[in-house]
mmCIF file as gemmi writes it, N, C-alpha and C atoms, coordinates in Angstrom:
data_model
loop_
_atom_site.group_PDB
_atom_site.id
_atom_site.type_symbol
_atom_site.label_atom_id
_atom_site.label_alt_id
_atom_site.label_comp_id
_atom_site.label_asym_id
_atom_site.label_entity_id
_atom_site.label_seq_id
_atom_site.pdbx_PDB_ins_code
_atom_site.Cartn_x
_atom_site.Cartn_y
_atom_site.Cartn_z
_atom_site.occupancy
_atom_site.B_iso_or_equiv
_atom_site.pdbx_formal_charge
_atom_site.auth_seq_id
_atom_site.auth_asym_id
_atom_site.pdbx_PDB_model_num
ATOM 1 N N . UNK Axp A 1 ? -25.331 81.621 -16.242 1 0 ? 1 A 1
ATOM 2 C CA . UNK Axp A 1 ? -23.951 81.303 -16.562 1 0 ? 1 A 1
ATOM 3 C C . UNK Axp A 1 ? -23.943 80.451 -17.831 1 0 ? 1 A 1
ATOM 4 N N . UNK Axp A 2 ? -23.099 80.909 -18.38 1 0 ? 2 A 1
ATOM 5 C CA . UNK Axp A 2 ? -23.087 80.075 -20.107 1 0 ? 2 A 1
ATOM 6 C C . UNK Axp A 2 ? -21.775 79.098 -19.864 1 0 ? 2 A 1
ATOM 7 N N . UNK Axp A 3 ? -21.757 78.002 -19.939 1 0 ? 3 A 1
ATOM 8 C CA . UNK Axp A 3 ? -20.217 77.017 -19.932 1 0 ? 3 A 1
ATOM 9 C C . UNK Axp A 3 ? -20.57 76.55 -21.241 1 0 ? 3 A 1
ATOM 10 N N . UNK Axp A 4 ? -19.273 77.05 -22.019 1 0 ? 4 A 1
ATOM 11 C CA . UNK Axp A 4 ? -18.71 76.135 -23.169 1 0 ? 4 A 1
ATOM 12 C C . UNK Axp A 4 ? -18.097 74.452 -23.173 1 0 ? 4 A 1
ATOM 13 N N . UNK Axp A 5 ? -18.334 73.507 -23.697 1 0 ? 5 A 1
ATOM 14 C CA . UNK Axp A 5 ? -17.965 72.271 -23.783 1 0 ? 5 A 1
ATOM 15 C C . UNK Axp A 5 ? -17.383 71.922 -25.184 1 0 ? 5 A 1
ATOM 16 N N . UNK Axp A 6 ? -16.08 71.352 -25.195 1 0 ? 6 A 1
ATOM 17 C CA . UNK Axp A 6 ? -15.491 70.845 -26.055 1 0 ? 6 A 1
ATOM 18 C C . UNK Axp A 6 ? -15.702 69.438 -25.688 1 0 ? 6 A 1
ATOM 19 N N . UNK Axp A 7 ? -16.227 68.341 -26.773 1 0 ? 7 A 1
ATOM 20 C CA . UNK Axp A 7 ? -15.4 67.338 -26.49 1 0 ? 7 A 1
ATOM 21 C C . UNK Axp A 7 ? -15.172 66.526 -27.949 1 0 ? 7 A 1
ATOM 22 N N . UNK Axp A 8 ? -13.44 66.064 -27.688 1 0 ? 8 A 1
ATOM 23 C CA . UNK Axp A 8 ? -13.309 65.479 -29.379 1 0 ? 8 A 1
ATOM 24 C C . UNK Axp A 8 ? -13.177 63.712 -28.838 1 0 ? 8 A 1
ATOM 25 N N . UNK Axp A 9 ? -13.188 62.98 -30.119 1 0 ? 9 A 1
ATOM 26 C CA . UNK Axp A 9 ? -13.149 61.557 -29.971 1 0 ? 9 A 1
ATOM 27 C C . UNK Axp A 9 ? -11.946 61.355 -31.08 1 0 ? 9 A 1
ATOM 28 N N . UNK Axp A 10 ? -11.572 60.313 -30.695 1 0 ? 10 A 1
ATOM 29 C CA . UNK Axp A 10 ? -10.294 59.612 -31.255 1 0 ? 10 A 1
ATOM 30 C C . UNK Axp A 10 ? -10.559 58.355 -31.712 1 0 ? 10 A 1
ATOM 31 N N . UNK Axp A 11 ? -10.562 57.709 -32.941 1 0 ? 11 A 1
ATOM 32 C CA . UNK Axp A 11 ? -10.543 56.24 -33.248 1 0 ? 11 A 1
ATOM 33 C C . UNK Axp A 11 ? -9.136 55.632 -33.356 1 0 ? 11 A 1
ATOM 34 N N . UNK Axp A 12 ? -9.286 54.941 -32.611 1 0 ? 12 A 1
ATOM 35 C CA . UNK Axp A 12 ? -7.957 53.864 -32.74 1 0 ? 12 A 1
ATOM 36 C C . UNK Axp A 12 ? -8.314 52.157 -33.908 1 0 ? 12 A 1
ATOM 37 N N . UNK Axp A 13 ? -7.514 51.628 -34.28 1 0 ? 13 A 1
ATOM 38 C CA . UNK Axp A 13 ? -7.828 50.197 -34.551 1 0 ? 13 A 1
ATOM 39 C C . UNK Axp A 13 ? -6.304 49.596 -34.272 1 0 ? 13 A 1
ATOM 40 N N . UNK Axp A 14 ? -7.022 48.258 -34.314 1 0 ? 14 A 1
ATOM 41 C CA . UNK Axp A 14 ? -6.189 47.345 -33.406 1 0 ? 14 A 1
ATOM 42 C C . UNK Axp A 14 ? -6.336 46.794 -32.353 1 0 ? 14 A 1
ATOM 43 N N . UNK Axp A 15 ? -5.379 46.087 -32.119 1 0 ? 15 A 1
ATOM 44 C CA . UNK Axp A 15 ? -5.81 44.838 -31.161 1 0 ? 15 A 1
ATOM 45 C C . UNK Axp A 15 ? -5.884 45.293 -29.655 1 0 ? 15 A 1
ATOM 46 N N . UNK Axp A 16 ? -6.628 45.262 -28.916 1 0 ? 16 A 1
ATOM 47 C CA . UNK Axp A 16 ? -7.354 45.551 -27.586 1 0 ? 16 A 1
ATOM 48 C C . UNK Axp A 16 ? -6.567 44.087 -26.379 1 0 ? 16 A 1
ATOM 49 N N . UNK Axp A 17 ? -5.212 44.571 -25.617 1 0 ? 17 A 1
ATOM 50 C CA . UNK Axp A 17 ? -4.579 43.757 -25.007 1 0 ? 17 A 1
ATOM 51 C C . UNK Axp A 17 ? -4.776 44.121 -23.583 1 0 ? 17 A 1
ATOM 52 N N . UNK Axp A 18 ? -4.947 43.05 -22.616 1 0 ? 18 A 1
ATOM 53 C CA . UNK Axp A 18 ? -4.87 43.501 -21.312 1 0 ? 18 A 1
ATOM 54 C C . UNK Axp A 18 ? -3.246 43.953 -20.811 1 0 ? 18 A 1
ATOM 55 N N . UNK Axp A 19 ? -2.97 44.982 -20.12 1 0 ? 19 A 1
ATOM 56 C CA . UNK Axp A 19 ? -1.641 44.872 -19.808 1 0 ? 19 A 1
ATOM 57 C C . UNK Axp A 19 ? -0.832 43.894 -18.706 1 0 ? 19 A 1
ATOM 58 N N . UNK Axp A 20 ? -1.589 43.549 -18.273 1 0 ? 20 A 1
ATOM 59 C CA . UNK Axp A 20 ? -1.133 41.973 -17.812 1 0 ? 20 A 1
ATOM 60 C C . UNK Axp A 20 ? -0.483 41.123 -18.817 1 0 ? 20 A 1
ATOM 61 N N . UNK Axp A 21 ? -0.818 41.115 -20.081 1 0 ? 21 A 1
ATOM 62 C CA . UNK Axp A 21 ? 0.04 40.365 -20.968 1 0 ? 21 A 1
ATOM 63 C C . UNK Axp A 21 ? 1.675 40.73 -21.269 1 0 ? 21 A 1
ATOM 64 N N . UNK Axp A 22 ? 1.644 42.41 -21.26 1 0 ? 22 A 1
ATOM 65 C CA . UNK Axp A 22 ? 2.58 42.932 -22.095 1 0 ? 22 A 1
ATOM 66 C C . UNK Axp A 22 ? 3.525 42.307 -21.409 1 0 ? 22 A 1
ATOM 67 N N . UNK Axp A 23 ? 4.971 42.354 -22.127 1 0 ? 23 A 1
ATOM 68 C CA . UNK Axp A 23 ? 6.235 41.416 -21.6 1 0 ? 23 A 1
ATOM 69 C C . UNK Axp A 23 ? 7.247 42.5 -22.278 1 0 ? 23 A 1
ATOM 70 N N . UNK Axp A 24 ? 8.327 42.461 -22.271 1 0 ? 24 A 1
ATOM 71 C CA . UNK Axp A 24 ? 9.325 42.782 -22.604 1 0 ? 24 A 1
ATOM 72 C C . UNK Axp A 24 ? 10.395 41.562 -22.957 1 0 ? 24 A 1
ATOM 73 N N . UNK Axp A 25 ? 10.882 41.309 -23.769 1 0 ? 25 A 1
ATOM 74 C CA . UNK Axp A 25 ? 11.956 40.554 -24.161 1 0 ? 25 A 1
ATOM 75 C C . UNK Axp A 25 ? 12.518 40.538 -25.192 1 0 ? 25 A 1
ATOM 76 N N . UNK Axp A 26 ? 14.124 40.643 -25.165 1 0 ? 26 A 1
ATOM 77 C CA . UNK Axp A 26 ? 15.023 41.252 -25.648 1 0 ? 26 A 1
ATOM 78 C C . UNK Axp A 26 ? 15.237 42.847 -25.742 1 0 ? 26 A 1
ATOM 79 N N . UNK Axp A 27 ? 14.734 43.558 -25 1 0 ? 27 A 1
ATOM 80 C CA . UNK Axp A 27 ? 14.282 44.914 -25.038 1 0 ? 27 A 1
ATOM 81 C C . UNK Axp A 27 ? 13.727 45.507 -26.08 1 0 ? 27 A 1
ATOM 82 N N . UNK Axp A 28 ? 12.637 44.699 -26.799 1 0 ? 28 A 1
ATOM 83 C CA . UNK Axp A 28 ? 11.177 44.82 -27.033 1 0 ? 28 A 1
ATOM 84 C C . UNK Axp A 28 ? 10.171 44.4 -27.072 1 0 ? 28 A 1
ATOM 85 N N . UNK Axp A 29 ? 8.883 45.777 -26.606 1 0 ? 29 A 1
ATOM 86 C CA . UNK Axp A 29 ? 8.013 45.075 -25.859 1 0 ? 29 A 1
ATOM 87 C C . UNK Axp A 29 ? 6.921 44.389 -26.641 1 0 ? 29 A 1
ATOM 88 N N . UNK Axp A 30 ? 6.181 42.755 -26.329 1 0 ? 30 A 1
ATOM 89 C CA . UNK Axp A 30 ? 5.268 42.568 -27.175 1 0 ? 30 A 1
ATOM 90 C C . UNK Axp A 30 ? 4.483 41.421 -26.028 1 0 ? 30 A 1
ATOM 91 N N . UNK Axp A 31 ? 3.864 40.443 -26.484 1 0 ? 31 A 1
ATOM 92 C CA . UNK Axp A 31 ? 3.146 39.426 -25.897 1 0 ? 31 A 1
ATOM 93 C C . UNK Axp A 31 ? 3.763 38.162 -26.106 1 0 ? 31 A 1
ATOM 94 N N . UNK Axp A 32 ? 3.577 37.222 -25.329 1 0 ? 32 A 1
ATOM 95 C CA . UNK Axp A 32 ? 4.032 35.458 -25.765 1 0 ? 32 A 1
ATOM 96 C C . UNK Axp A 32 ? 2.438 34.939 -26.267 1 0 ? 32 A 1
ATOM 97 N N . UNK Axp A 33 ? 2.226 34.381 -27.289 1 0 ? 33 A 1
ATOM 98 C CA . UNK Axp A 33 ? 1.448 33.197 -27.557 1 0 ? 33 A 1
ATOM 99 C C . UNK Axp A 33 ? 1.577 32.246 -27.194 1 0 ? 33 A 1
ATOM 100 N N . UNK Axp A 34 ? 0.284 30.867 -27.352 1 0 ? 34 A 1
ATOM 101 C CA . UNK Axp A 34 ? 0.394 29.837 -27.54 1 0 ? 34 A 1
ATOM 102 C C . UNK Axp A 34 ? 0.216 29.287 -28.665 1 0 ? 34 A 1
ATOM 103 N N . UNK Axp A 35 ? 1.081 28.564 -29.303 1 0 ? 35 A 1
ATOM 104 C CA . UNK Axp A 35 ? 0.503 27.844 -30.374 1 0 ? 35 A 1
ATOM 105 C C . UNK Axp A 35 ? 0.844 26.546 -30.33 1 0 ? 35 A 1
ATOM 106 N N . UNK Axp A 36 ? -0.366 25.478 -30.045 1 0 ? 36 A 1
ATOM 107 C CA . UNK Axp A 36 ? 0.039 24.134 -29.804 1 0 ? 36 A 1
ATOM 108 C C . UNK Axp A 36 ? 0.369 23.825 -28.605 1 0 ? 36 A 1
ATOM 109 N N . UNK Axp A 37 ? 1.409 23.639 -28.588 1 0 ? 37 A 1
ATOM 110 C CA . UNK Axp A 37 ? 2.078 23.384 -27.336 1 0 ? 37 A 1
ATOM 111 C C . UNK Axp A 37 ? 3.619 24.044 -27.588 1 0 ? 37 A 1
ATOM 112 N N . UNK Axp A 38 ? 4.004 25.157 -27.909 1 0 ? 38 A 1
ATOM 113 C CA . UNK Axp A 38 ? 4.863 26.289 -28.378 1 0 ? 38 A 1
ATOM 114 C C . UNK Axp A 38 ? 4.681 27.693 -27.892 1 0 ? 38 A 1
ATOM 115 N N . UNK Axp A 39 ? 5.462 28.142 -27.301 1 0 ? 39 A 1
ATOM 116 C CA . UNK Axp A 39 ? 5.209 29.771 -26.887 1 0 ? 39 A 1
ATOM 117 C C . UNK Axp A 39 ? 6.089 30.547 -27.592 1 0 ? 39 A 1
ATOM 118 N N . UNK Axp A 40 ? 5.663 31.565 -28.42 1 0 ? 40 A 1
ATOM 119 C CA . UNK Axp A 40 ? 6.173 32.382 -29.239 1 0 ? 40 A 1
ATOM 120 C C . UNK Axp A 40 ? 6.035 33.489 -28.568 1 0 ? 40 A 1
ATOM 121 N N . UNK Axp A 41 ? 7.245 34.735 -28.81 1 0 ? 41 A 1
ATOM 122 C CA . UNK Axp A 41 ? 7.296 36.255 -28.866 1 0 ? 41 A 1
ATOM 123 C C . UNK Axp A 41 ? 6.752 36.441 -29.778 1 0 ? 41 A 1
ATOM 124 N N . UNK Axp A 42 ? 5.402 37.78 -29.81 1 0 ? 42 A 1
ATOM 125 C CA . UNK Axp A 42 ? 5.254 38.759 -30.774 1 0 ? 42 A 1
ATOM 126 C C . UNK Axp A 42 ? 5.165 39.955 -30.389 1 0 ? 42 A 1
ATOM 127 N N . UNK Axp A 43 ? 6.286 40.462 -31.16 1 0 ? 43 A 1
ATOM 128 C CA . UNK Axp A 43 ? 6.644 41.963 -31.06 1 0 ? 43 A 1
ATOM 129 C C . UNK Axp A 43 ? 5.406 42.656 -31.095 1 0 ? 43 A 1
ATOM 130 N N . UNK Axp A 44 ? 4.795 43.8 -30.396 1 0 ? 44 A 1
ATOM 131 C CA . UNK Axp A 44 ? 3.77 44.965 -30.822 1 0 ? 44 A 1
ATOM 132 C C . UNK Axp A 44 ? 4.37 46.264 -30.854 1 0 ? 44 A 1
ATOM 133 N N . UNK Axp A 45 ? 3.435 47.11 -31.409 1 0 ? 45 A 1
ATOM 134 C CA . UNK Axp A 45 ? 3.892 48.831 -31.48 1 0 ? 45 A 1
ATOM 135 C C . UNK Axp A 45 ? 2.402 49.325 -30.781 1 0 ? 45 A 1
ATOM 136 N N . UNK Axp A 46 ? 2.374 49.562 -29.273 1 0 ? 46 A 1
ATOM 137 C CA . UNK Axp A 46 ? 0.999 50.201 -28.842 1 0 ? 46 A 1
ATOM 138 C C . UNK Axp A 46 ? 0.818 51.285 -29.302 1 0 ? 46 A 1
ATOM 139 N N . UNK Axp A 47 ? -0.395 51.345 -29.796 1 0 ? 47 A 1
ATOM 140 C CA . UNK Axp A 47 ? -0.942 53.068 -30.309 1 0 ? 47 A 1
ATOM 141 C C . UNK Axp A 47 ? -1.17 53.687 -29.548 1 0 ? 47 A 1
ATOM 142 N N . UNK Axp A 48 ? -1.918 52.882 -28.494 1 0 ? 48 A 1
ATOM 143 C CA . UNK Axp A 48 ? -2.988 53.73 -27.322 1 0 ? 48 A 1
ATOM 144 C C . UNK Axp A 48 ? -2.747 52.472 -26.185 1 0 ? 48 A 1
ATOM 145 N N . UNK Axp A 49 ? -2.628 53.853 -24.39 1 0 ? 49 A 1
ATOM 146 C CA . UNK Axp A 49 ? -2.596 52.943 -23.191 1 0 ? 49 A 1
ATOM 147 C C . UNK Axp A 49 ? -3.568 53.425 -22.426 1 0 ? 49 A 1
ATOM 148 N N . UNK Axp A 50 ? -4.71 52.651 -22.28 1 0 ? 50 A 1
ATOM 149 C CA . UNK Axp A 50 ? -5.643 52.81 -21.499 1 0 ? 50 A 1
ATOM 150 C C . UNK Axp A 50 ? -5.082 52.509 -20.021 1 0 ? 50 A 1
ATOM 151 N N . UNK Axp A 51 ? -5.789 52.398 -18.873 1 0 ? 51 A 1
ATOM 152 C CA . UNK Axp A 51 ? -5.873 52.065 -17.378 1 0 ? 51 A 1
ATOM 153 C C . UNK Axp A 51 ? -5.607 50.729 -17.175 1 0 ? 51 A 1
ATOM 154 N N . UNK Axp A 52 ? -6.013 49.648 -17.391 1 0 ? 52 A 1
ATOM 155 C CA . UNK Axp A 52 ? -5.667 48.274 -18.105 1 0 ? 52 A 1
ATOM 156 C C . UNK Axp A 52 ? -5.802 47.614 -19.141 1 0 ? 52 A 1
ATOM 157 N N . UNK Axp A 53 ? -5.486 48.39 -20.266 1 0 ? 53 A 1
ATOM 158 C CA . UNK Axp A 53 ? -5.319 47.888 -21.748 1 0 ? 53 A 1
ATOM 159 C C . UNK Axp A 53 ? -4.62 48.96 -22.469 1 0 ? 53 A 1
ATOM 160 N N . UNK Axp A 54 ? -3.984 47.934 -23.384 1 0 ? 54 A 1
ATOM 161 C CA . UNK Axp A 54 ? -3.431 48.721 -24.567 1 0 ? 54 A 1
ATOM 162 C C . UNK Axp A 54 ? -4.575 48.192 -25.829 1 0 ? 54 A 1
ATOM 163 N N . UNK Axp A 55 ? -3.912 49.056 -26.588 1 0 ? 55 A 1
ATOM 164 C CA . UNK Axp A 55 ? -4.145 48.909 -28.203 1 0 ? 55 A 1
ATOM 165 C C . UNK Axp A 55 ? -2.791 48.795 -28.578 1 0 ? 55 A 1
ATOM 166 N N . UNK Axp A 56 ? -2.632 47.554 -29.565 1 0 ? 56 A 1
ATOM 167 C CA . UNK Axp A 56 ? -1.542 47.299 -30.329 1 0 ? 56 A 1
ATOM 168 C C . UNK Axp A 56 ? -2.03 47.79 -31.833 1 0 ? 56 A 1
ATOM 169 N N . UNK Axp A 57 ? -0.926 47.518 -32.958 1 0 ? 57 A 1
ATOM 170 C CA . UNK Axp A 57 ? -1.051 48.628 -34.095 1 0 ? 57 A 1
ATOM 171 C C . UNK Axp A 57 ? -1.534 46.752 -34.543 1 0 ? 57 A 1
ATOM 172 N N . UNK Axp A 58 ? -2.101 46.989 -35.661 1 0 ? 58 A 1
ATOM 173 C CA . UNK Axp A 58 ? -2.55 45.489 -36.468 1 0 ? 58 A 1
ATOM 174 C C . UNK Axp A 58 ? -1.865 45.461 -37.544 1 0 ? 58 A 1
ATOM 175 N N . UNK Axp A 59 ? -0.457 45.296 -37.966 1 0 ? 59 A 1
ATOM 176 C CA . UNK Axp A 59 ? 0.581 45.017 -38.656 1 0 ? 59 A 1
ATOM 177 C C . UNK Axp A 59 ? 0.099 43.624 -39.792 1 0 ? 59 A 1
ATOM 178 N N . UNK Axp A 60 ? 0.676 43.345 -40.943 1 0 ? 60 A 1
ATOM 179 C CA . UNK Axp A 60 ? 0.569 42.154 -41.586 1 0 ? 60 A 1
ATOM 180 C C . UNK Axp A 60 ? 2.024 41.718 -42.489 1 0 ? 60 A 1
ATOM 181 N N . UNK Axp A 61 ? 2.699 42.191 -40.942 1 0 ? 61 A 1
ATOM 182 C CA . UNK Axp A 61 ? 3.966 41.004 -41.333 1 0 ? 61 A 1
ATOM 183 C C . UNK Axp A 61 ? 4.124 39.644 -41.22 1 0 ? 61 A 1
ATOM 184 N N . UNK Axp A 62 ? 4.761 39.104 -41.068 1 0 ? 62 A 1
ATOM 185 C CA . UNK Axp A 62 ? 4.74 37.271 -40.921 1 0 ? 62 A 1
ATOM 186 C C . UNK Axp A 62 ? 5.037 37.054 -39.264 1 0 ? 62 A 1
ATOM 187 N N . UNK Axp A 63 ? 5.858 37.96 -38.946 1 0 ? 63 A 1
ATOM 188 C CA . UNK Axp A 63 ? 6.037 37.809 -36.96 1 0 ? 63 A 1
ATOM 189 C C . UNK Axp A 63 ? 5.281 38.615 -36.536 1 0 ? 63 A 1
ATOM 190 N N . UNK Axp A 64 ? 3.88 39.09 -36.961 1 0 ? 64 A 1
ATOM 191 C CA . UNK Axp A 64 ? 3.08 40.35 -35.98 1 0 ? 64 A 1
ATOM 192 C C . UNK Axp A 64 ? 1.966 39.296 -35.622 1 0 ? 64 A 1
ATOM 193 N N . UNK Axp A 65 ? 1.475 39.853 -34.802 1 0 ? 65 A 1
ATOM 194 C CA . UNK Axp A 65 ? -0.059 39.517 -34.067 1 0 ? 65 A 1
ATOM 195 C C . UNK Axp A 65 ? -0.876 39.368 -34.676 1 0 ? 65 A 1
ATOM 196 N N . UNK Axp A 66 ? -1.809 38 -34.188 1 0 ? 66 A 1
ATOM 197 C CA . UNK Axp A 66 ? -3.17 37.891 -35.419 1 0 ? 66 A 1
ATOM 198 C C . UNK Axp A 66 ? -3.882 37.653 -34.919 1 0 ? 66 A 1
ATOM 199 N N . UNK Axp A 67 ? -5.075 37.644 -35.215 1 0 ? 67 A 1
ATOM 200 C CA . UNK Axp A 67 ? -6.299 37.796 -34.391 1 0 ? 67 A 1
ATOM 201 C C . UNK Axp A 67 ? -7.026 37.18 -34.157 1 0 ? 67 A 1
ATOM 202 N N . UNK Axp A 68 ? -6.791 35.846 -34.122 1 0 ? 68 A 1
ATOM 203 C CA . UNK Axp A 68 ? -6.791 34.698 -33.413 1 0 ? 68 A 1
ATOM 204 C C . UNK Axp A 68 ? -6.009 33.659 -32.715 1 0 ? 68 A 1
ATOM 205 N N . UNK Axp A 69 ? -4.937 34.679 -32.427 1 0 ? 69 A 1
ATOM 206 C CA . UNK Axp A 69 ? -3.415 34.251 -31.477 1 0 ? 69 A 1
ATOM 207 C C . UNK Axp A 69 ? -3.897 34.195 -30.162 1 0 ? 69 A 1
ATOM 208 N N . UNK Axp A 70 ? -3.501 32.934 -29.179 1 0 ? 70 A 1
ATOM 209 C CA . UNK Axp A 70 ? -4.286 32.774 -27.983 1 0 ? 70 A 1
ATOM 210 C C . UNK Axp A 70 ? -3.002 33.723 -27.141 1 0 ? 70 A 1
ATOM 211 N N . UNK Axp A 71 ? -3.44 34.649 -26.8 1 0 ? 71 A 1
ATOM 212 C CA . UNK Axp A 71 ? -2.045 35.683 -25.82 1 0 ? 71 A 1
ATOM 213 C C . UNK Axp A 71 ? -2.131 34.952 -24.47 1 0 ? 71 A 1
ATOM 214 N N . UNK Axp A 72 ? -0.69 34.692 -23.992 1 0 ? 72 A 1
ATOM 215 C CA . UNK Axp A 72 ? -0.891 34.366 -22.212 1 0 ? 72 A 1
ATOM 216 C C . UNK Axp A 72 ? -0.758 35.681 -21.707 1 0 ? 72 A 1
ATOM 217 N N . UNK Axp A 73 ? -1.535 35.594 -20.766 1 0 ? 73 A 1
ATOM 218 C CA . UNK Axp A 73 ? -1.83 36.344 -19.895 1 0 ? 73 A 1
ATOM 219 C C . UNK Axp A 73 ? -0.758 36.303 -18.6 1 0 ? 73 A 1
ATOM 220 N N . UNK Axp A 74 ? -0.975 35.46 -17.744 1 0 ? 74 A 1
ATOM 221 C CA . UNK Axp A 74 ? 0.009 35.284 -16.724 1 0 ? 74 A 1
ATOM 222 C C . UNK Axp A 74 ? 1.316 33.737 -17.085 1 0 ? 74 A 1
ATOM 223 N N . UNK Axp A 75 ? 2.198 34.125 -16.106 1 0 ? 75 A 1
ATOM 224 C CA . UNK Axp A 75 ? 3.277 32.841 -16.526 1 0 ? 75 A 1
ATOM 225 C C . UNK Axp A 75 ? 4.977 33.7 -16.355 1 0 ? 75 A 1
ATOM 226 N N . UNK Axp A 76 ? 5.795 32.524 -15.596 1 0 ? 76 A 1
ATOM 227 C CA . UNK Axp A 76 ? 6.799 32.693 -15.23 1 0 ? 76 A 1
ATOM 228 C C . UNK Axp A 76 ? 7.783 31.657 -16.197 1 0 ? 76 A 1
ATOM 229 N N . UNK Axp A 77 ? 9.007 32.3 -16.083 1 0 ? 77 A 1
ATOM 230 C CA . UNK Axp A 77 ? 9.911 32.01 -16.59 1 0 ? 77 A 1
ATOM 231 C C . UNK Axp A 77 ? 9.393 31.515 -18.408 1 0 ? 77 A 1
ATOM 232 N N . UNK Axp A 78 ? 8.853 32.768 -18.883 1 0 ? 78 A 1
ATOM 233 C CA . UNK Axp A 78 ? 8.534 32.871 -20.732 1 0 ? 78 A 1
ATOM 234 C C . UNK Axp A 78 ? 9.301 33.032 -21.334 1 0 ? 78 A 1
ATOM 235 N N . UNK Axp A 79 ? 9.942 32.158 -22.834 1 0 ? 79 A 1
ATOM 236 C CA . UNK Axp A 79 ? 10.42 32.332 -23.414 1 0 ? 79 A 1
ATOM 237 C C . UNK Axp A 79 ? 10.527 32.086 -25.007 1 0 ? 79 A 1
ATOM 238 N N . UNK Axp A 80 ? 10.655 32.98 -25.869 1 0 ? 80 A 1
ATOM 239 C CA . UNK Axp A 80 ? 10.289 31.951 -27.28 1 0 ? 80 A 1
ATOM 240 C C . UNK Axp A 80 ? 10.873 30.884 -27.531 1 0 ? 80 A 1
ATOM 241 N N . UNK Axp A 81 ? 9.985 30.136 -27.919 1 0 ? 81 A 1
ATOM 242 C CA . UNK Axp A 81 ? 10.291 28.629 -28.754 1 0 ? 81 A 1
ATOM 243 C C . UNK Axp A 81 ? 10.222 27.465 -27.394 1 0 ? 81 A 1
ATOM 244 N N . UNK Axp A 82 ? 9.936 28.054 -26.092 1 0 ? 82 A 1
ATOM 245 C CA . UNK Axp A 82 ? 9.333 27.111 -24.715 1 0 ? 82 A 1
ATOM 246 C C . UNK Axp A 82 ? 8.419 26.277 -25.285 1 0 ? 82 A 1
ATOM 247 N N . UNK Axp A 83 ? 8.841 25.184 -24.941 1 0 ? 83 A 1
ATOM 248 C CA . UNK Axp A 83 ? 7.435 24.094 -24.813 1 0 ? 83 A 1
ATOM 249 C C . UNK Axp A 83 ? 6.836 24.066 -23.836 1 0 ? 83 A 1
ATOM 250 N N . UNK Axp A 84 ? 5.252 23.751 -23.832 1 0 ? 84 A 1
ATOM 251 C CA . UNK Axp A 84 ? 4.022 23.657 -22.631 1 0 ? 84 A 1
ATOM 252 C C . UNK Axp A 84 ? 4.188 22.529 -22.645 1 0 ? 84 A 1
């Protein structure tokens, strides 16, 4: 028996998020940071949704994600411009 196999690969880049982070607010979806003692919204555009992770797009606007932004993970009642 002869079986043919395809297989293709895909590169993505960008930021590698657990979906435990993702949030929604204002009806769009992105992550809260910490900075300091400050919690900020940052908007993302996911490229790719894994099983528990996304890929976000790596933008270099002034409100996008950087890559050394501490993302929360878990946390109730989030909002931008909250103090810790």
């Amino acid at each position: 028996m002869l079986l043919h196999i395809s297989i293709k690969f895909k590169t993505y880049n960008g930021f590698k998020i657990k979906k435990d982070a993702l949030r929604s607010y204002d009806n769009t979806e992105g992550v809260f940071i910490k900075t300091g003692n400050l919690i900020s919204f940052k908007p993302i555009e996911v490229i790719y949704r894994g099983d528990n992770f996304v890929i976000a797009k790596n933008e270099n606007s002034a409100n996008s994600l950087r890559l050394h932004d501490e993302i929360i993970i878990e946390g109730q009642d989030l909002y931008d411009g909250k103090l810790i």
